[in-house]
N, CA, C and O atoms as a CHARMM CRD file, in Angstrom:
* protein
*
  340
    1    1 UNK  N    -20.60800  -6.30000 -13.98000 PROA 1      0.00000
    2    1 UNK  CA   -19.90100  -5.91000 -12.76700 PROA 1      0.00000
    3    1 UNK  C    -20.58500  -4.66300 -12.21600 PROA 1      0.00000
    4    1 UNK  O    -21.24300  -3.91400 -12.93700 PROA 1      0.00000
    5    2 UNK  N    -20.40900  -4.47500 -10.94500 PROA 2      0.00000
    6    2 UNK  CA   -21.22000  -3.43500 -10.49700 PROA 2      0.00000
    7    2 UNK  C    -20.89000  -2.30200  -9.80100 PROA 2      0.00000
    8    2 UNK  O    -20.11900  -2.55600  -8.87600 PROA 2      0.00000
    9    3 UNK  N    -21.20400  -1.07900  -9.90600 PROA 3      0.00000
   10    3 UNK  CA   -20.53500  -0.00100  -9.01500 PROA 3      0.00000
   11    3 UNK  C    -19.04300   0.11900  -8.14200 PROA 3      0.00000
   12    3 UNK  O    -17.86600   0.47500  -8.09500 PROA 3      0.00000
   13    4 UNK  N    -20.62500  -0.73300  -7.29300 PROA 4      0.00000
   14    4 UNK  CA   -19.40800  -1.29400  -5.87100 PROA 4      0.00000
   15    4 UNK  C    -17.80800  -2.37700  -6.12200 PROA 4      0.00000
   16    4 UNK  O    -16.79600  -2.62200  -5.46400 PROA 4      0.00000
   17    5 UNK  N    -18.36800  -2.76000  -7.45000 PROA 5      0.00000
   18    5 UNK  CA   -17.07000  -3.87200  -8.00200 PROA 5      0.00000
   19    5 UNK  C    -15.84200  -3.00000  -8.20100 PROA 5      0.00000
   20    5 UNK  O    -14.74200  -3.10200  -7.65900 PROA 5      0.00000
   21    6 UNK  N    -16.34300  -1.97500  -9.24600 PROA 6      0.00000
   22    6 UNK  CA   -15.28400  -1.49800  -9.97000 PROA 6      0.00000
   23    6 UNK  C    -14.95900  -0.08100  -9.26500 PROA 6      0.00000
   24    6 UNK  O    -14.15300   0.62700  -9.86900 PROA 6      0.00000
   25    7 UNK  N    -15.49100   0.40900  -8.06400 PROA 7      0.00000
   26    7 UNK  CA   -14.42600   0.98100  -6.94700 PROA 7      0.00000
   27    7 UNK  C    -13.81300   0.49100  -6.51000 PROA 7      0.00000
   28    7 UNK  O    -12.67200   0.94900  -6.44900 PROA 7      0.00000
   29    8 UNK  N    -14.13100  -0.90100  -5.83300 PROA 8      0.00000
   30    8 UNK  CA   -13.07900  -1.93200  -5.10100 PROA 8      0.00000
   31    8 UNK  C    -12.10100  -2.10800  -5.83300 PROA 8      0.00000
   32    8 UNK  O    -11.03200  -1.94100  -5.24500 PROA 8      0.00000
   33    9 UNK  N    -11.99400  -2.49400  -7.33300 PROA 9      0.00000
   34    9 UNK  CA   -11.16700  -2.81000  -8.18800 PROA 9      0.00000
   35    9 UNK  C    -10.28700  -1.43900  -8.29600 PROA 9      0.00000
   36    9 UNK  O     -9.09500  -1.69100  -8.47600 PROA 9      0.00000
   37   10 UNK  N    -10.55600  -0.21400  -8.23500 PROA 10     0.00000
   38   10 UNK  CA   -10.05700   0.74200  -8.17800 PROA 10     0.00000
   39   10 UNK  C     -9.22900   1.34400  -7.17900 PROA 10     0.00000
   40   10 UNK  O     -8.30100   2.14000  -7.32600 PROA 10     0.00000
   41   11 UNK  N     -9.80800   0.73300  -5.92200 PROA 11     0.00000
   42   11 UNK  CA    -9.43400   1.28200  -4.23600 PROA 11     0.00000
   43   11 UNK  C     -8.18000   0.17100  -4.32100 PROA 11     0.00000
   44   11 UNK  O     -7.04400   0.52700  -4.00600 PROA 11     0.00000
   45   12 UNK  N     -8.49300  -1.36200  -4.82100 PROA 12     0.00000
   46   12 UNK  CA    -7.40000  -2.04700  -4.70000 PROA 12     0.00000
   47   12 UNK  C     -6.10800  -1.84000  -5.33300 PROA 12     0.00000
   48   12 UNK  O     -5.05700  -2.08000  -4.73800 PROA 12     0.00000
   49   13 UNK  N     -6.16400  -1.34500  -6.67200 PROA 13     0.00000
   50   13 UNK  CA    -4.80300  -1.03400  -7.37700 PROA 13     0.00000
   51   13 UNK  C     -4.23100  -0.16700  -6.65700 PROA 13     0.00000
   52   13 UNK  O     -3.21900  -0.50600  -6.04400 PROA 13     0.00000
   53   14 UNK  N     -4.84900   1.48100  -6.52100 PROA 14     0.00000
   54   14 UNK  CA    -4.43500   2.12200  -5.57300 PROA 14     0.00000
   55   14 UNK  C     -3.84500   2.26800  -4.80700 PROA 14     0.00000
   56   14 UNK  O     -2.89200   3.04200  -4.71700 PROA 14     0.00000
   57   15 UNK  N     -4.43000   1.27900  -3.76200 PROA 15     0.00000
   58   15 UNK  CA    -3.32800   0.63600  -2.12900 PROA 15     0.00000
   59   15 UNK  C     -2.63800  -0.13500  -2.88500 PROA 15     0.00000
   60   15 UNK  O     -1.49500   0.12400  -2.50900 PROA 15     0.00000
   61   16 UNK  N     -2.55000  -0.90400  -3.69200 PROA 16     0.00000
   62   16 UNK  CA    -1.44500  -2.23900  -3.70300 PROA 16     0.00000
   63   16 UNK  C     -0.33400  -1.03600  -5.01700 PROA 16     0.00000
   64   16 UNK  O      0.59000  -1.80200  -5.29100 PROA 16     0.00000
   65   17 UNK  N     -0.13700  -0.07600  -5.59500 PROA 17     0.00000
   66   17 UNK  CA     0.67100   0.98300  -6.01000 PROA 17     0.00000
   67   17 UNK  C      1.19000   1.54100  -4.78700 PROA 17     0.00000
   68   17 UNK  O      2.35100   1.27600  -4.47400 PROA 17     0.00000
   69   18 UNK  N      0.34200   2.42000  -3.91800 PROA 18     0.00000
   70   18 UNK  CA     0.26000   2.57100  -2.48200 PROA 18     0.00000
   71   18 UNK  C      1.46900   1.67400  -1.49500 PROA 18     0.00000
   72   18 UNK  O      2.23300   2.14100  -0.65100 PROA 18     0.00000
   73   19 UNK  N      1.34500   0.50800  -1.86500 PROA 19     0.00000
   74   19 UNK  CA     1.96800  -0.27800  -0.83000 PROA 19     0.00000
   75   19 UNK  C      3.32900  -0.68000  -1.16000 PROA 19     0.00000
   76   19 UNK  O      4.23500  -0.81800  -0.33800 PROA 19     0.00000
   77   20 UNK  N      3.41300  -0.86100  -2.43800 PROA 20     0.00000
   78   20 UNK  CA     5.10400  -1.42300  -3.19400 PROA 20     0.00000
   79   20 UNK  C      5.42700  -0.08700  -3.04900 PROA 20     0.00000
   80   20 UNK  O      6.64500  -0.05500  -2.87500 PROA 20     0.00000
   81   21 UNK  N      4.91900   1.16800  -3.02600 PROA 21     0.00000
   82   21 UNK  CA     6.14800   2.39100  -2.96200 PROA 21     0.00000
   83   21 UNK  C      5.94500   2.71000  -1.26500 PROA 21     0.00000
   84   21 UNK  O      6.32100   3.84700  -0.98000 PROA 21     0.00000
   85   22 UNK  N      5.65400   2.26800  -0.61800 PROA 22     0.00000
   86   22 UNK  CA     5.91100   2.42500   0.53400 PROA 22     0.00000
   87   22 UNK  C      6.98600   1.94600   1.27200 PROA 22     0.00000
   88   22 UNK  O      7.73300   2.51500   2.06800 PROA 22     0.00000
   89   23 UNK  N      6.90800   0.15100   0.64300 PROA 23     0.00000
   90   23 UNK  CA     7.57100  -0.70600   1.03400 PROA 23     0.00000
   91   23 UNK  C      9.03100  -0.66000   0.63800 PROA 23     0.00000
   92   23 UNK  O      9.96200  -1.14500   1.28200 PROA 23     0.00000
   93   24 UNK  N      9.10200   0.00600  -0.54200 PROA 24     0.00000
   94   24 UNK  CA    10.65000   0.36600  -1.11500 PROA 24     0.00000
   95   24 UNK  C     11.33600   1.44300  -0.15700 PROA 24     0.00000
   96   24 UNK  O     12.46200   1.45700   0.33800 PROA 24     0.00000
   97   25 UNK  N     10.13300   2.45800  -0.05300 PROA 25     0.00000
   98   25 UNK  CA    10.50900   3.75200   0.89100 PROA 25     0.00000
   99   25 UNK  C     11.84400   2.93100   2.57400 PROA 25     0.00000
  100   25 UNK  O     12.76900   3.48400   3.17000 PROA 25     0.00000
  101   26 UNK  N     11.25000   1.51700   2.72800 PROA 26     0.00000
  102   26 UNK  CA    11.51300   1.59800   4.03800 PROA 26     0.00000
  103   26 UNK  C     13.18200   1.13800   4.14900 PROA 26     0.00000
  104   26 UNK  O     13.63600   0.77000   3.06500 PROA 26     0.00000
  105   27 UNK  N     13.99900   1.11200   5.12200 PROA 27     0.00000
  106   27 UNK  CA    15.21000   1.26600   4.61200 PROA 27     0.00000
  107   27 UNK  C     15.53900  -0.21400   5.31100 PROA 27     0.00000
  108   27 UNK  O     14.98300  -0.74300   6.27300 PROA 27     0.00000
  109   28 UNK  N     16.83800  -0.77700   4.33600 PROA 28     0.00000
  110   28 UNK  CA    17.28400  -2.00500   4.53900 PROA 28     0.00000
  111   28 UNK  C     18.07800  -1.88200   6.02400 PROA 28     0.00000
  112   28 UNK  O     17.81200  -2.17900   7.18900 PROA 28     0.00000
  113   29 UNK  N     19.14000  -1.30700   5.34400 PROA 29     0.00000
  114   29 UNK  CA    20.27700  -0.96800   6.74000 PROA 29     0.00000
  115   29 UNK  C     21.16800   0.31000   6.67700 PROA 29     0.00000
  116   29 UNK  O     22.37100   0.43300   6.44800 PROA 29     0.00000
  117   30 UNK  N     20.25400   1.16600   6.93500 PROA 30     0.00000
  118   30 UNK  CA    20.53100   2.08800   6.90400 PROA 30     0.00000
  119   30 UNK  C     20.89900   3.18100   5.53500 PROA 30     0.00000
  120   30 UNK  O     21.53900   4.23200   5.57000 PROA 30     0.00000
  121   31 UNK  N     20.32700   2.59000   4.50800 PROA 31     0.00000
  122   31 UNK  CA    20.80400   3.12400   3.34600 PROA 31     0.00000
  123   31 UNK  C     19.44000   3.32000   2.54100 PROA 31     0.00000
  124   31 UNK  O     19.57500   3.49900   1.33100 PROA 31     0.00000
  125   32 UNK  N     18.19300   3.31100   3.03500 PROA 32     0.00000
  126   32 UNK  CA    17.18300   3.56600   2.31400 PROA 32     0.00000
  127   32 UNK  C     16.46800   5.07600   2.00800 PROA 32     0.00000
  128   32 UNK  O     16.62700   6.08500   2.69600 PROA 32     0.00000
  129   33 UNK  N     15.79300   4.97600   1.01300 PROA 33     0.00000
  130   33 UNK  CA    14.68600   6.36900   0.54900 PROA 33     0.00000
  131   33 UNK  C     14.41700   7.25000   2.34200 PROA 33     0.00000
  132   33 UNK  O     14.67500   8.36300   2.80000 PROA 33     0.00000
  133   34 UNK  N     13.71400   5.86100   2.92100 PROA 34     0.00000
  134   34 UNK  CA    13.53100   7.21800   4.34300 PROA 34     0.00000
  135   34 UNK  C     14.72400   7.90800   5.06600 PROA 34     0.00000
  136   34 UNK  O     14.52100   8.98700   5.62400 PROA 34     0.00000
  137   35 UNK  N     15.88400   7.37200   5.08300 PROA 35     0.00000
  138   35 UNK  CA    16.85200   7.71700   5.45500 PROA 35     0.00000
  139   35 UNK  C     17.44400   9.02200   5.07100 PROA 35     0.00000
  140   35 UNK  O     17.63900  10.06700   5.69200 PROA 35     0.00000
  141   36 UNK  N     17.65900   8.65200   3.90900 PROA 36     0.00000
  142   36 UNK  CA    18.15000   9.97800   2.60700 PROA 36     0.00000
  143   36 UNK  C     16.68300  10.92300   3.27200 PROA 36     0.00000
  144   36 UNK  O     17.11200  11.32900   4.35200 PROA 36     0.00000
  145   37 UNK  N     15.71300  11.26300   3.17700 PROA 37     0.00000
  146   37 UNK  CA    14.73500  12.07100   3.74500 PROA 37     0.00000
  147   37 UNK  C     15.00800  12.46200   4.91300 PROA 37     0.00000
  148   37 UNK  O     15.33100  13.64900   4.87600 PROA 37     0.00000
  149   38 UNK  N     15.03700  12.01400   5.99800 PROA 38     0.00000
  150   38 UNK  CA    15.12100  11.91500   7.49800 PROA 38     0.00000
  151   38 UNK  C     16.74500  12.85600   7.32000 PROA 38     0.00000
  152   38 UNK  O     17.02400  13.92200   7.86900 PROA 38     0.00000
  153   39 UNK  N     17.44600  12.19700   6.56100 PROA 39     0.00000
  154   39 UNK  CA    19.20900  13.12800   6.89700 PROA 39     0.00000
  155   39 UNK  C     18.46200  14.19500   6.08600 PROA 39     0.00000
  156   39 UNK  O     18.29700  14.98200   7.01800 PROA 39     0.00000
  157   40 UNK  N     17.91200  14.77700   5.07900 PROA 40     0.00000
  158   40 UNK  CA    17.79400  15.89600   4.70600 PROA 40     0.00000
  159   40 UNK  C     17.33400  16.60400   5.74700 PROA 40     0.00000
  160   40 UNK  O     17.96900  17.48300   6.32900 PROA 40     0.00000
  161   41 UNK  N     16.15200  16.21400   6.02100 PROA 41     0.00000
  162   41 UNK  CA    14.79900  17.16500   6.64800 PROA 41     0.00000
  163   41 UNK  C     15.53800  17.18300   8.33100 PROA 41     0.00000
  164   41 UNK  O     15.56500  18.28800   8.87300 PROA 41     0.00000
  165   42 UNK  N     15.92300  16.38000   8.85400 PROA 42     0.00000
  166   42 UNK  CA    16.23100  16.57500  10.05700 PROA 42     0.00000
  167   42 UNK  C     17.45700  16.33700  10.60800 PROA 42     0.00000
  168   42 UNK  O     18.33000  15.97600   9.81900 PROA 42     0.00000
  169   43 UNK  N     17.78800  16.46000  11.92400 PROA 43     0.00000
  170   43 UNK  CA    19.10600  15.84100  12.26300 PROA 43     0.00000
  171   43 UNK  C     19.21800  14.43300  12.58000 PROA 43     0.00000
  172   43 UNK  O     18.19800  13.89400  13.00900 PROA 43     0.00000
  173   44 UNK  N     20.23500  13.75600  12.45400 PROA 44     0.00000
  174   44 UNK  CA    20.01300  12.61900  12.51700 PROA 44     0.00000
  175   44 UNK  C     19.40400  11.82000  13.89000 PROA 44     0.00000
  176   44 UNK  O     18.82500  10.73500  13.82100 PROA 44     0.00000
  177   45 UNK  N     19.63500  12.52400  15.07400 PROA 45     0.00000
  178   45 UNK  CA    19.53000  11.92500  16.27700 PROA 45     0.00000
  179   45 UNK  C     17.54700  12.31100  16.67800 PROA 45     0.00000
  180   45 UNK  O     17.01400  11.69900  17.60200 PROA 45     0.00000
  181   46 UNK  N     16.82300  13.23900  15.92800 PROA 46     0.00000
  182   46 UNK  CA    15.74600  13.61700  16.21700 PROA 46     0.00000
  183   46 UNK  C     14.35400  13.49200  14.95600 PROA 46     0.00000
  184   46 UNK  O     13.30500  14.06600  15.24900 PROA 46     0.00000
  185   47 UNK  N     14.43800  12.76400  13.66200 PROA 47     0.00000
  186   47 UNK  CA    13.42400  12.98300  12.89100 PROA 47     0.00000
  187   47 UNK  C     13.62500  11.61500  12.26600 PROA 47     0.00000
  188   47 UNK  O     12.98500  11.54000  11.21700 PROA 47     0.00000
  189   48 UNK  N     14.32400  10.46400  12.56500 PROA 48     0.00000
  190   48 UNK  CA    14.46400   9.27400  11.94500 PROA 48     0.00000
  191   48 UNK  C     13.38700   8.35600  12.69000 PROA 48     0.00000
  192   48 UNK  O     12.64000   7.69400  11.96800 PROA 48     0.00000
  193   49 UNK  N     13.26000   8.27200  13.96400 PROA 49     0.00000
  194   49 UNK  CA    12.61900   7.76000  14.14600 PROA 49     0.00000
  195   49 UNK  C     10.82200   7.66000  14.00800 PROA 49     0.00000
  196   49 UNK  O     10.03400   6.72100  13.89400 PROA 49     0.00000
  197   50 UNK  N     10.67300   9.30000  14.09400 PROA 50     0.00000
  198   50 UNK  CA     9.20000   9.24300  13.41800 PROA 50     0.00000
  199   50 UNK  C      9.02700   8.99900  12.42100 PROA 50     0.00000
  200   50 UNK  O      7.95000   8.49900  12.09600 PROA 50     0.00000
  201   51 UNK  N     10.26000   9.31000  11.28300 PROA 51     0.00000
  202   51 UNK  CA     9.93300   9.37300  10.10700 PROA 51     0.00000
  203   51 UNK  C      9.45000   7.54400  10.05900 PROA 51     0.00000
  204   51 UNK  O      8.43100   7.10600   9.52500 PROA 51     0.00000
  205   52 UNK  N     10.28100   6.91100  10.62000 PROA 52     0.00000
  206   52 UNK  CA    10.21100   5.38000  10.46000 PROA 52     0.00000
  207   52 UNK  C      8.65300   4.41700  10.96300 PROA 52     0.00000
  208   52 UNK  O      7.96600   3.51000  10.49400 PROA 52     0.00000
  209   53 UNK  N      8.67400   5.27500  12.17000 PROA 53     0.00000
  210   53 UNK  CA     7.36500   5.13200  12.70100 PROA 53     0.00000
  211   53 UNK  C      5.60600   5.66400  11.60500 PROA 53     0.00000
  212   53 UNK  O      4.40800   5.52000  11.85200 PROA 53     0.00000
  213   54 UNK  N      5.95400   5.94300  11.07000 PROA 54     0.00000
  214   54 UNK  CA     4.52500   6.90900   9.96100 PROA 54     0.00000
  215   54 UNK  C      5.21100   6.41300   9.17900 PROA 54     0.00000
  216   54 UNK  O      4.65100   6.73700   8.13100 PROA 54     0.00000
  217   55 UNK  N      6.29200   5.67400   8.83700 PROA 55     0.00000
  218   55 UNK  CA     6.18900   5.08700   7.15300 PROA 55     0.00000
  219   55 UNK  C      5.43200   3.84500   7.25200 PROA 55     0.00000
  220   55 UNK  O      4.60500   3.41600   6.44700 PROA 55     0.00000
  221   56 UNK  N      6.09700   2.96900   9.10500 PROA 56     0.00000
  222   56 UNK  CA     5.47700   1.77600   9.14000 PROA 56     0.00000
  223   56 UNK  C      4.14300   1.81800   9.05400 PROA 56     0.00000
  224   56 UNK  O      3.67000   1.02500   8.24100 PROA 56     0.00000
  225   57 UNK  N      3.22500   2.63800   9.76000 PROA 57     0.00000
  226   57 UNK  CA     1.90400   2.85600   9.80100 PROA 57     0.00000
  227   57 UNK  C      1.08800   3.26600   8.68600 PROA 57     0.00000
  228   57 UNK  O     -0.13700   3.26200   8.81400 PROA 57     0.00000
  229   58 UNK  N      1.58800   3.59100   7.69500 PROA 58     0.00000
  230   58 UNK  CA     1.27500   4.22800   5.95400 PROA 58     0.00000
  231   58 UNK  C      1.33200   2.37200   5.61000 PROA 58     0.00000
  232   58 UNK  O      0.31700   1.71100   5.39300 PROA 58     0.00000
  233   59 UNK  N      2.41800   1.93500   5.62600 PROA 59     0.00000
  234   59 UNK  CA     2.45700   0.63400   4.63400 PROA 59     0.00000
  235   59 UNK  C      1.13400   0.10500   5.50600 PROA 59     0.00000
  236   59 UNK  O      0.10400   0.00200   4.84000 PROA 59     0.00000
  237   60 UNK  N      1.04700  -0.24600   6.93900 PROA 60     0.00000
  238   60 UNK  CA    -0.05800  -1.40600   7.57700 PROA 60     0.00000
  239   60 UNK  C     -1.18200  -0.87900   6.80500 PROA 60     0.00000
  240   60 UNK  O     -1.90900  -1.44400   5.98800 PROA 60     0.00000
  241   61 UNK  N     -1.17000   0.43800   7.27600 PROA 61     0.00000
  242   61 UNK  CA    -3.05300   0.85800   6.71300 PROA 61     0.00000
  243   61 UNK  C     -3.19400   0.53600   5.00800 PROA 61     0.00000
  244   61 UNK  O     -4.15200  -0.13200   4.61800 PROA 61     0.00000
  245   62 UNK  N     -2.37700   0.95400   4.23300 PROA 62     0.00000
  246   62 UNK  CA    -2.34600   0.54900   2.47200 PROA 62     0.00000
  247   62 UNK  C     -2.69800  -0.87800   2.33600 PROA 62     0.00000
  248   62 UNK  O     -3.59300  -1.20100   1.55500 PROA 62     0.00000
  249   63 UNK  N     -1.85500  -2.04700   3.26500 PROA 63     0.00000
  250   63 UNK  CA    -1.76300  -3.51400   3.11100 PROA 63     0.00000
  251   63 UNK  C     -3.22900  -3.43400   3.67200 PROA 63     0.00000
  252   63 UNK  O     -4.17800  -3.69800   2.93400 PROA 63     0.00000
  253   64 UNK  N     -3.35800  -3.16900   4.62400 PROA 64     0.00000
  254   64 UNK  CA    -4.98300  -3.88700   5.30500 PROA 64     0.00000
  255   64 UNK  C     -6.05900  -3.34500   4.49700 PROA 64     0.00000
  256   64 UNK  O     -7.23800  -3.66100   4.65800 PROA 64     0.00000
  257   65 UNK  N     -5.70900  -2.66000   3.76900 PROA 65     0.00000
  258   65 UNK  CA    -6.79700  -2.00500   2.82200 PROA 65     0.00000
  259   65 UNK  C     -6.77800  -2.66300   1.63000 PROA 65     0.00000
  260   65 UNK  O     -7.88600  -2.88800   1.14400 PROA 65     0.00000
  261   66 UNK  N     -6.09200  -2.92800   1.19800 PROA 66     0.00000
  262   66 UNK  CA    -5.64000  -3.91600   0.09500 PROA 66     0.00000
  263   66 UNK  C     -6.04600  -5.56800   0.10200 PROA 66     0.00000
  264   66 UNK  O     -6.40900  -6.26700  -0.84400 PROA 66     0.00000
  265   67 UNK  N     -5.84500  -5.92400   1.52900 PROA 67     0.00000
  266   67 UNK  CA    -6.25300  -7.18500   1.83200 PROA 67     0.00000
  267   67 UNK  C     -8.02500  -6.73600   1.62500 PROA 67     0.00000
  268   67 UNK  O     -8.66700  -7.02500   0.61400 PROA 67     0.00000
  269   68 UNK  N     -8.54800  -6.03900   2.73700 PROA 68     0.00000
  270   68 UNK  CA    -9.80800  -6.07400   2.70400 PROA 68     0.00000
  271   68 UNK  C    -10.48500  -6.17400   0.79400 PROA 68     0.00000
  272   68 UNK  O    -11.41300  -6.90600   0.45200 PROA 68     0.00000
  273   69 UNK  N     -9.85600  -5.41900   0.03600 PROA 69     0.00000
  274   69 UNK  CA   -10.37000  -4.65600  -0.62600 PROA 69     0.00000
  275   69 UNK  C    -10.14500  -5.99900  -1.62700 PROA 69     0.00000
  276   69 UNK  O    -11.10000  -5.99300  -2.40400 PROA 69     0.00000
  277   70 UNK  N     -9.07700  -7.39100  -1.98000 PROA 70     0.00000
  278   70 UNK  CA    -9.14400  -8.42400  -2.44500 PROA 70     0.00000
  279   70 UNK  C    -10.86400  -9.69200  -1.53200 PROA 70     0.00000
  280   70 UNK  O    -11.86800 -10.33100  -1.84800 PROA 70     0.00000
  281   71 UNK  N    -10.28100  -9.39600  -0.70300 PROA 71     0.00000
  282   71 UNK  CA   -11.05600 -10.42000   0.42100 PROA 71     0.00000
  283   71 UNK  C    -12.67400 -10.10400   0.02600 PROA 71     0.00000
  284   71 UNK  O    -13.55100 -10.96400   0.10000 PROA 71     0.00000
  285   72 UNK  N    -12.86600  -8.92500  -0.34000 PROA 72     0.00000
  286   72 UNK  CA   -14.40800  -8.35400  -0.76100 PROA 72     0.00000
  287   72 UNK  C    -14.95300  -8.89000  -1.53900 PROA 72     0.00000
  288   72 UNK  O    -16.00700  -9.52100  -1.45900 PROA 72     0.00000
  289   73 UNK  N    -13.76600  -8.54800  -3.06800 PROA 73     0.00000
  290   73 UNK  CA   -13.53600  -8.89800  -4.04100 PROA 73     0.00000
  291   73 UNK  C    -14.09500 -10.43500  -4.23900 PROA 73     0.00000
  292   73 UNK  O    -15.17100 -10.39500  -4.83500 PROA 73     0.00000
  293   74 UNK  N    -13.84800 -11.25100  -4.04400 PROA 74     0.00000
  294   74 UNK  CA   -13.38200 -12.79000  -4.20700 PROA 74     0.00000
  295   74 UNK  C    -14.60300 -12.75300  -3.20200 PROA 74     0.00000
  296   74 UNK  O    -14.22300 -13.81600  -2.71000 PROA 74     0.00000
  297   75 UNK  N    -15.42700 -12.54000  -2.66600 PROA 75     0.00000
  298   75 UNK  CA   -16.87400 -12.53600  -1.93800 PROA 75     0.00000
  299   75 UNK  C    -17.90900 -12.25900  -3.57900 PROA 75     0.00000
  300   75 UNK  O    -18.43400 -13.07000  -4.34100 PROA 75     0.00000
  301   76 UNK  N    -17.86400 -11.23500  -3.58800 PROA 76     0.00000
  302   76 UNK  CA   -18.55100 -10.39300  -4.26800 PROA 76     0.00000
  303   76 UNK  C    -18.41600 -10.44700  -5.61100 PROA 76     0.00000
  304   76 UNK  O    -19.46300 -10.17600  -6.19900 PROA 76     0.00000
  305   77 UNK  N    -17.49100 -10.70400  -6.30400 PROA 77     0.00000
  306   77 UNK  CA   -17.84400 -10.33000  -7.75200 PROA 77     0.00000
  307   77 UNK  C    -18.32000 -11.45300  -8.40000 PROA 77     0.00000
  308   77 UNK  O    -18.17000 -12.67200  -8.31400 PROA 77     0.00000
  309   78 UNK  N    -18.86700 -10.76100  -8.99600 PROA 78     0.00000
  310   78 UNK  CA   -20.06000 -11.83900 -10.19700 PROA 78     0.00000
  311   78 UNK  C    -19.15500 -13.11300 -11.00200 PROA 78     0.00000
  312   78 UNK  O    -18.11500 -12.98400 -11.64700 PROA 78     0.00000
  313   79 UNK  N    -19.93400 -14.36200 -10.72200 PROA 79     0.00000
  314   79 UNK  CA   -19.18700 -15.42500 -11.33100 PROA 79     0.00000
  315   79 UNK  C    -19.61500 -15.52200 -12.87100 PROA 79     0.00000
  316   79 UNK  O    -20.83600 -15.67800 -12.88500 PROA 79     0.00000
  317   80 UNK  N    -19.12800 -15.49500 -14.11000 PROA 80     0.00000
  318   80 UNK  CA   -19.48100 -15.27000 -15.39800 PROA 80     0.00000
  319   80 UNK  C    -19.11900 -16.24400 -15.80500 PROA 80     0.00000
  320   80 UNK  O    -18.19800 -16.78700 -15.19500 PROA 80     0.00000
  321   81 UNK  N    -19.70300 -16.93500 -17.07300 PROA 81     0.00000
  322   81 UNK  CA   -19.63200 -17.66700 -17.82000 PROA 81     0.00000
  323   81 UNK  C    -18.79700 -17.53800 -19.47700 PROA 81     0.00000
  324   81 UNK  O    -19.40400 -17.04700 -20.43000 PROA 81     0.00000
  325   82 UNK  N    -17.42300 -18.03300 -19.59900 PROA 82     0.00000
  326   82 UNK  CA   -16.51300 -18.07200 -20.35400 PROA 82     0.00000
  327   82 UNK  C    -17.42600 -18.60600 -21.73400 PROA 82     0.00000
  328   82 UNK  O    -17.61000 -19.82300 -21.76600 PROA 82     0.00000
  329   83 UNK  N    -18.00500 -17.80700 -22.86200 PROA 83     0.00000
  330   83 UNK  CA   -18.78800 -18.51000 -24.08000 PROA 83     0.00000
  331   83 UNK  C    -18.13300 -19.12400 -24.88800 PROA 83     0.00000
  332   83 UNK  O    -17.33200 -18.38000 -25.45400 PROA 83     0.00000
  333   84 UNK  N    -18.07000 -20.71100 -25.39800 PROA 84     0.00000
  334   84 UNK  CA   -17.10000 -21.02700 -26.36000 PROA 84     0.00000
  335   84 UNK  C    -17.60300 -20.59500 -27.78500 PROA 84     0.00000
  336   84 UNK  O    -18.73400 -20.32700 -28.19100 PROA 84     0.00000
  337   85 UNK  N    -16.36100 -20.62000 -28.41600 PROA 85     0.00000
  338   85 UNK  CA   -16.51900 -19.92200 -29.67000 PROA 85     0.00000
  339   85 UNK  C    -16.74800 -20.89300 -30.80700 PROA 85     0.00000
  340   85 UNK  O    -16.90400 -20.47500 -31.95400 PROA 85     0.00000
């Protein structure tokens, strides 16, 4: 495997860790992680919506990085031969 393999393999866990805690972050109905944040840090009528807006944009960029970073993957890595024993 080569360099470039086992960053990809590295960049991918990353984002896809990256992406399930993002995706938990985002709130069902009204009762989620960003919420509880957003009522701390701000008032309710003025910091929910950005907060919601930059969580959505954190998960796209993690997922599209994640996709790329499989899609490479499955190009690129070396096809090996299983030796029977």
């Amino acid at each position: 495997m080569s360099v470039l393999n086992t960053m990809l393999v590295v960049v991918m866990f990353v984002s896809a860790f990256l992406s399930v805690i993002l995706i938990l972050m985002h709130s069902g109905k009204g009762t989620g992680v960003s919420d509880m944040i957003a009522a701390s840090l701000y008032n309710a009528s003025a910091g929910s919506g950005i907060l919601e807006h930059n969580l959505n944009r954190l998960t796209i960029i993690t997922t599209v990085v994640f996709v790329v970073c499989v899609l490479t993957l499955a190009i690129t890595f070396p096809n090996g031969t299983i030796a029977a024993a």
